[in-house]
C-alpha positions in Angstrom: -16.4 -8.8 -20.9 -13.7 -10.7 -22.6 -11.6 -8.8 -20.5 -12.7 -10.5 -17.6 -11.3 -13.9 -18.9 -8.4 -12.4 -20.9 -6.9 -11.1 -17.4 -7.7 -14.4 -15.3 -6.3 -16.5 -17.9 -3.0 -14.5 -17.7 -2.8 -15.1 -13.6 -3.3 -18.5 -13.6 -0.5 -19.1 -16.7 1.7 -17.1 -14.4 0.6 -18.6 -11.4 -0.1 -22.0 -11.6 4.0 -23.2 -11.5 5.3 -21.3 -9.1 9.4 -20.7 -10.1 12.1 -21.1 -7.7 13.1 -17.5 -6.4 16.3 -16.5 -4.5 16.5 -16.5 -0.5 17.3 -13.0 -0.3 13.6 -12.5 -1.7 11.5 -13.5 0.3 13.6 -13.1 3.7 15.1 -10.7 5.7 17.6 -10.9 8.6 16.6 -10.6 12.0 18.9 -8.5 13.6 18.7 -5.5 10.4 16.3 -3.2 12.5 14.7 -0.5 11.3 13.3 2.0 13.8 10.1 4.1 12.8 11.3 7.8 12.6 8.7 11.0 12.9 9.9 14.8 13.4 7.9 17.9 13.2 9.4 21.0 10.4 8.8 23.7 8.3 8.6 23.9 4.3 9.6 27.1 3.4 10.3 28.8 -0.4 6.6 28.2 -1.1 4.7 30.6 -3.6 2.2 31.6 -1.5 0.6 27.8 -1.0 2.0 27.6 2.6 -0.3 27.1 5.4 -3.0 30.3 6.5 -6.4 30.4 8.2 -9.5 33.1 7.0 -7.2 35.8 8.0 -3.7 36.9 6.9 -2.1 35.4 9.6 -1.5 31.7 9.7 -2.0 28.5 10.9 -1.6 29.2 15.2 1.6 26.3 15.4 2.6 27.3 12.0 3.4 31.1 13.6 4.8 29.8 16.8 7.4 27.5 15.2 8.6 29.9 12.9 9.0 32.6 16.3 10.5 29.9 17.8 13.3 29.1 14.8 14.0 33.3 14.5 14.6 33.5 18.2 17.5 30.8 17.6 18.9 33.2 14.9 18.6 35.8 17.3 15.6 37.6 15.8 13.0 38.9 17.9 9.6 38.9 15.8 6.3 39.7 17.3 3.7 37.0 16.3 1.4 39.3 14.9 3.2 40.7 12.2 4.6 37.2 10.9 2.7 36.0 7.6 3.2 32.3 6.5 1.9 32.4 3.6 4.9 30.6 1.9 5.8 28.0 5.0 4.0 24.8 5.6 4.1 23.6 9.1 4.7 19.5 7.9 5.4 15.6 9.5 7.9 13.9 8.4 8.1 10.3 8.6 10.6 7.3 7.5 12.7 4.7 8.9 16.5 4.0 9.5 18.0 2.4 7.0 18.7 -1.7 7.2 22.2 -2.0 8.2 22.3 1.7 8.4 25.6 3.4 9.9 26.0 7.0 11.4 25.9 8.8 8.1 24.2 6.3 6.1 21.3 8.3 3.8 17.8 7.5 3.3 14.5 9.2 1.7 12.2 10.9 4.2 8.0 12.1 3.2 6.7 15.0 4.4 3.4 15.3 4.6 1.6 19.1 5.1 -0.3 19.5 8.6 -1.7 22.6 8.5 -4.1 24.3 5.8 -1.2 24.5 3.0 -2.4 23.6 -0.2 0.3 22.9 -2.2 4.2 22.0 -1.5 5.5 22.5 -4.9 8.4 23.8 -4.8 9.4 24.2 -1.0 12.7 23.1 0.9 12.4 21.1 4.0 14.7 22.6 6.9 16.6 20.8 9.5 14.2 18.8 10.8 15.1 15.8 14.1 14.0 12.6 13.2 13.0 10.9 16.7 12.8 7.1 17.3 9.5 5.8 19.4 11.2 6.8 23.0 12.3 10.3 21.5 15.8 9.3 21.1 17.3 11.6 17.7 18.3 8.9 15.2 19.0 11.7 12.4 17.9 14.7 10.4 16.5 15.4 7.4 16.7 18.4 4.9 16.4 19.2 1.5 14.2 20.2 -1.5 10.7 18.3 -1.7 9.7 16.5 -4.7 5.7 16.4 -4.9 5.2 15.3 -8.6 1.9 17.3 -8.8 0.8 20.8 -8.5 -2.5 22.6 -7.0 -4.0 25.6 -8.3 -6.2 28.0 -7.3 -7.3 31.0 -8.7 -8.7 33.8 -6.3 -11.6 33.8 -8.9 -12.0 30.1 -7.5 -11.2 27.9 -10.2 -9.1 25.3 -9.5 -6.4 22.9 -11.4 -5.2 19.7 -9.2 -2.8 17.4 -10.8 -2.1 14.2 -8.3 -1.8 15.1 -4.6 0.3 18.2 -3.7 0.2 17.9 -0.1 2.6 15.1 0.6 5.9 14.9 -1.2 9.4 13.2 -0.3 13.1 14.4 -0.1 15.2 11.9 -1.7 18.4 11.1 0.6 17.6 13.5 2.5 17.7 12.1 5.7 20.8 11.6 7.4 21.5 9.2 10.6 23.6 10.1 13.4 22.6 7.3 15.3 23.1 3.3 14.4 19.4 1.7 14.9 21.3 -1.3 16.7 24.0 -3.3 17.0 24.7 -4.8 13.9 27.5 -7.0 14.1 26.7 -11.1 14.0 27.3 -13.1 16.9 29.0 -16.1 15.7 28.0 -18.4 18.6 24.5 -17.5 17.8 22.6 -18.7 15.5 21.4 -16.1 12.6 17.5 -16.2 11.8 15.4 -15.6 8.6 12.6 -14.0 9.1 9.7 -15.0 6.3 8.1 -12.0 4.6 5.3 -14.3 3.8 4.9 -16.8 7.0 4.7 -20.5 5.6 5.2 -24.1 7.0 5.9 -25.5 3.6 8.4 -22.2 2.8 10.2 -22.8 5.9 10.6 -26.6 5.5 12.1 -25.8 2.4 14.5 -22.8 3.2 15.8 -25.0 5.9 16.3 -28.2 3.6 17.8 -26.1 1.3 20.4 -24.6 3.6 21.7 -27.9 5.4 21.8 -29.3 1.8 24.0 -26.7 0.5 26.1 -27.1 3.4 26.3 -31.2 2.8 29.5 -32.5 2.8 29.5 -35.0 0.2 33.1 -36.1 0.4 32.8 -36.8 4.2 29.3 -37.6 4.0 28.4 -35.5 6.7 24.9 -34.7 7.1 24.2 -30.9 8.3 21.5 -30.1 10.3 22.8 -26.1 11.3 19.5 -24.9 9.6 16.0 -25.6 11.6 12.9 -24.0 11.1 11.5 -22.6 14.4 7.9 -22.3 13.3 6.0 -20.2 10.0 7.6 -17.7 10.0 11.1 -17.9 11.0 14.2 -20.8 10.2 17.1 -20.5 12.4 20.9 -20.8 11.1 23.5 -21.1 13.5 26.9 -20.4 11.6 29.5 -23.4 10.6 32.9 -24.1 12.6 34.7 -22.9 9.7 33.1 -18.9 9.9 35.4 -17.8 12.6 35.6 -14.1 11.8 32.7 -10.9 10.9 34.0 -11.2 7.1 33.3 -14.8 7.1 29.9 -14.2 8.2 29.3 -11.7 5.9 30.1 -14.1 2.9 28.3 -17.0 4.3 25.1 -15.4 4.5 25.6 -13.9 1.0 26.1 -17.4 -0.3 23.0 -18.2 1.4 20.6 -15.4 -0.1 21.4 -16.6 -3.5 20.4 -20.0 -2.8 16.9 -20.9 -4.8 13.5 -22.4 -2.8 9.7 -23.0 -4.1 7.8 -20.7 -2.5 4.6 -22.2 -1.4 1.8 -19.9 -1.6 -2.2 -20.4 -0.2 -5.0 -20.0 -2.0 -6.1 -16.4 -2.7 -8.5 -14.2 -4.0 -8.1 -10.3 -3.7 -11.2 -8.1 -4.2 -10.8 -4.3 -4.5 -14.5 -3.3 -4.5 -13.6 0.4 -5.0 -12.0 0.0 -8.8 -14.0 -3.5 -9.2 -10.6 -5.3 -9.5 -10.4 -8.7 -8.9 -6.9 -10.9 -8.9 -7.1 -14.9 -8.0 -4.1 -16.9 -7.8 -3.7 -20.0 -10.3 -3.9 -22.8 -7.0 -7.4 -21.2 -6.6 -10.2 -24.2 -7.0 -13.5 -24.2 -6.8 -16.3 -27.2 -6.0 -19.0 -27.9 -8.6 -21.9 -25.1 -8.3 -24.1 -23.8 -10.8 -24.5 -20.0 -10.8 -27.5 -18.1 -12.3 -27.3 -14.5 -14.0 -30.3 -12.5 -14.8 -30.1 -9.0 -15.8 -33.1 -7.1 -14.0 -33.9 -3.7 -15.1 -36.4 -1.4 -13.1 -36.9 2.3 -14.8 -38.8 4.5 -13.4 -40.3 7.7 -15.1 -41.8 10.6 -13.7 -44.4 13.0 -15.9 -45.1 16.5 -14.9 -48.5 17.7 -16.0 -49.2 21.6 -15.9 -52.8 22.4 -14.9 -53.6 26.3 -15.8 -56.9 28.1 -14.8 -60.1 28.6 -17.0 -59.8 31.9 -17.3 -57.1 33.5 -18.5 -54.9 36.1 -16.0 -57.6 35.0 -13.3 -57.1 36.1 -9.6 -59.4 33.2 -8.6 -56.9 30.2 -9.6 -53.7 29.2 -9.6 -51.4 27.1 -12.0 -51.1 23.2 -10.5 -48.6 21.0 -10.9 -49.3 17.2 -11.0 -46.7 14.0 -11.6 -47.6 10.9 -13.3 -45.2 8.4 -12.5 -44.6 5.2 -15.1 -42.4 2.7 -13.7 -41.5 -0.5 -15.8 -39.7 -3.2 -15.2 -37.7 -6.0 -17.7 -36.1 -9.0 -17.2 -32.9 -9.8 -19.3 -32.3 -13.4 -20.7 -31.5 -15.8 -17.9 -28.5 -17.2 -17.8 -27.0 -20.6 -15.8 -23.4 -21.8 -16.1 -22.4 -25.1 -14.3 -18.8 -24.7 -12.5 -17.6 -28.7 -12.0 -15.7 -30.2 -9.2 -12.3 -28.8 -8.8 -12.5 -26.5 -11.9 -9.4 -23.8 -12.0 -10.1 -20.2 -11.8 -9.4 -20.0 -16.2 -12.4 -22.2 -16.1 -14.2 -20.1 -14.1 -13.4 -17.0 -16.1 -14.3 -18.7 -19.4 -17.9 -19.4 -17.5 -18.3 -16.0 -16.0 -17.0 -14.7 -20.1 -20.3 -16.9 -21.5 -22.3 -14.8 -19.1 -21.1 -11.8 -19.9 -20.0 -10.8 -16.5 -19.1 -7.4 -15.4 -16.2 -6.8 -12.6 -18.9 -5.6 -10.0 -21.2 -8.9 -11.2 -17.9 -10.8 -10.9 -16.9 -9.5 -7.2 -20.8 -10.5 -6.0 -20.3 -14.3 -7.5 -17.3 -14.7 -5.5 -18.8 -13.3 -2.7 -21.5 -15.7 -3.2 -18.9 -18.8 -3.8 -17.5 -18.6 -0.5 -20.2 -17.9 1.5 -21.8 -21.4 -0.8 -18.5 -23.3 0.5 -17.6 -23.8 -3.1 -14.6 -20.9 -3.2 -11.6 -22.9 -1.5 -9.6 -20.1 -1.1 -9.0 -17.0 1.1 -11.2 -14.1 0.0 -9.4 -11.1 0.6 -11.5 -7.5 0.2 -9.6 -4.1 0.3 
């Protein structure tokens, strides 16, 4: 259980003083959109893991795509006799690149949609990439990296390594279409968008900015940086940025510029893997918590009953159950949690009781539905 403290301990030391990070960190600039991108393709080269139903033949879409692609090639193939056994009928998904130009690259993931069960090994063929209103922003092709495998035996034994099913194709899509227009307006003002939305962040990104932008020989004062509410601060660009290149080096000076992130109070519970991370500006109001280990066992006898006579046709073997059930009560134990106390006081508490991550996830559960927990509980 030592664990338990050993891990909280190292959050709050690495939490509690927050360090200044770079702009370009936690922002990102407005006008570099990214469009959502979905196509529908085939995966072929597959050793025989490609998608197929009871029968021989395969998945119904799976067959009419690939009639579809050989009629393009001028090949007439009744549907009947195609087997698909190594082509996956597959999604692909991404997003245009930030800034991205017609031929910029990006990574694409494929993901299988029929009954494939592997896609070791397979190429992804030209492929459209469409944008929400079915406009083609690019294509993708190439060789699919899945990092796993996934046997299967016709005996039916089976060898899974990771999951086989989705994999991605690095650079392998290609855009033919810019997402937007990406050149700066220079009599409009540029805006940073927060990736984490903060009054106190904002203030500060926008003190920062007019500061470094000071003159300190005039002592003029600028005020070109505003913060329009949490989650965005507006820049409108100086008199002196008179040309795209300009732009471009003002707003690199700007990234490299240093705030204090301010972050709230958090504490993220994954109840699946009993994981529990708290930040070090976590507090928590005096309480008292009580751990008792309760153990109920519960023990069930069977008792053969066999006639008198032996090889009888008059009776018949009985079986009865005597159930036992006991129940014990561990040592009790109580831990008193003072006013304001920090989360590496809390984890040396919950370490006296010999807390377990599940035990741990109920107590702060149970901390912020007592009021005492002053802090967001997050559960995933």
């Amino acid at each position: 259980m030592r664990i338990i403290a050993i891990t909280l301990s190292i959050l709050v030391s690495g939490l509690s003083l927050f360090a200044e990070v770079r702009l370009k960190d936690i922002v990102t600039i407005e006008n570099a959109k990214q469009e959502a991108l979905i196509g529908y393709g085939l995966v072929i080269g597959l050793d025989g893991s490609g998608d197929r139903s009871s029968g021989n033949r395969g998945a119904i879409f799976t067959v009419q795509t690939i009639s579809n692609m050989l009629e393009r090639f001028g090949i007439t193939v009744p549907k009947d006799y195609l087997r698909t056994r190594n082509v996956a009928a597959v999604m692909v998904t991404s997003s245009t690149p930030a800034y991205g130009r017609v031929g910029s690259q990006f990574d694409v993931t494929v993901s299988s949609l029929g009954d494939a069960t592997s896609l070791e090994g397979g190429v992804l063929i030209m492929t459209p990439l469409r944008g929400i209103d079915g406009t083609v922003f690019g294509l993708a092709q190439g060789s699919v990296s899945v990092g796993g495998f996934n046997i299967e035996t016709d005996s039916g034994e089976k060898l899974k390594k990771n999951h086989a099913l989705v994999g991605r194709v690095p650079n392998g899509g290609v855009l033919d279409r810019a997402a937007a227009n990406l050149d700066f307006q220079l009599d409009h003002p540029v805006r940073l968008l927060l990736s984490e939305p903060d009054f106190g962040t904002a203030s500060r990104i926008a003190e920062k900015i007019n500061e470094s932008l000071n003159d300190p020989t005039s002592g003029a004062v600028s005020n070109l940086a505003k913060p329009l509410n949490a989650g965005v601060v507006e820049v409108s660009f100086p008199s002196r940025v008179t040309s795209q290149e300009e732009a471009v080096f003002f707003i690199a000076d700007m990234e490299i510029l240093t705030v204090q992130p301010d972050v709230d109070a958090r504490v993220v519970i994954n109840e699946r893997t009993g994981t529990v991370v708290a930040g070090g500006n976590v507090r928590v109001n005096e309480i008292m918590i009580s751990h008792g280990a309760l153990t109920i066992h519960v023990k069930r006898t069977p008792i053969i009953s066999q006639p008198m006579a032996s090889f009888s046709n008059t009776g018949q073997t009985v079986v009865e159950y005597i159930t036992e059930t006991k129940a014990s009560e561990g040592e009790v134990k109580n831990a008193v949690i003072k006013e304001t106390t920090s989360v590496n006081d809390l984890a040396a508490a919950l370490n006296e009781l010999g807390m377990r991550p599940r035990d741990v996830i109920s107590i702060f559960q149970a901390l912020k539905q007592a009021g005492a927990l002053n802090a967001r509980l997050i559960i995933i």
